[in-house]
Steps between C-alpha positions, in 0.01 A plus 500: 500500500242221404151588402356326871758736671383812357127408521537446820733778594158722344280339701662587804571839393151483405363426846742741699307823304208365572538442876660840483221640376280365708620681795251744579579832635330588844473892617607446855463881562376811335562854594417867445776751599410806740797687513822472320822649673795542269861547711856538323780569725332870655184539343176363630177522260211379623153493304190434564390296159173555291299229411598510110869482667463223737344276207859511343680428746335200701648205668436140437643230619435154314594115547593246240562181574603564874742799396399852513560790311427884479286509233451873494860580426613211260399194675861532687562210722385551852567298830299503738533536891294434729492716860223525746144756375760531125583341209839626338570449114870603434621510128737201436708820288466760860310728286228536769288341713152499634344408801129452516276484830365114565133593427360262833794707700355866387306605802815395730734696261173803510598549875896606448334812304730730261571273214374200589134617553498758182634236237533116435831502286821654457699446158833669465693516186872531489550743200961566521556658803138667520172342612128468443266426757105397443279473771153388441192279552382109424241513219 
């Protein structure tokens, strides 16, 4: 290769790390678990989680150049879905998915009760054959 071909070959390697790193990452949600329910084929565990245990195990959800990711559990791929009061973020490798209450939607969502009214996300983890299921509040 001649000497103009590599320098320029470096220079646009050059500027594809920098506009790489220039991508910032933006928190597009942060949450604090409640209650964590553990299920594998016919046992059902649920907890109601500490504060010391809820800081381990919280959910954020980031965006990097228009693509999201799960940045609490590996910065896994997500995709997102959009569907009336939620937002849903499935793992691009079905590992889980979680679906987070659109904040200006909350006091509609309030009014079903159970669930809805008690929490403002869901995140399930597909662990084999068994599950893990956080639910918890927006920080």
């Amino acid at each position: 290769m001649r000497p103009l071909g590599v320098a320029l070959l470096a220079l646009v390697a050059l500027f594809a790390a920098s506009t790489h790193a220039r991508a910032q990452a933006t928190t597009l949600f942060a949450g604090v678990p409640v209650i964590k329910i553990s299920e594998g084929g016919i046992e059902r565990n649920p907890q109601t989680l500490t504060r010391a245990e809820a800081a381990n195990v919280h959910c954020v959800i980031s965006e990097i150049g228009g693509k999201y990711y799960w940045a609490s559990r590996e910065n896994k791929p997500l995709v997102l879905i959009r569907g009336g009061a939620f937002n849903t973020y499935i793992a691009a490798d079905g590992s889980g998915y979680i679906r987070v209450t659109i904040p200006e939607m909350k006091k509609t969502v309030d009014a079903m009760g159970g669930a809805e009214a008690d929490f403002d996300y869901v995140e399930h983890l597909l662990i084999g054959l068994s599950s893990v299921t956080y639910y918890g509040i927006n920080r």
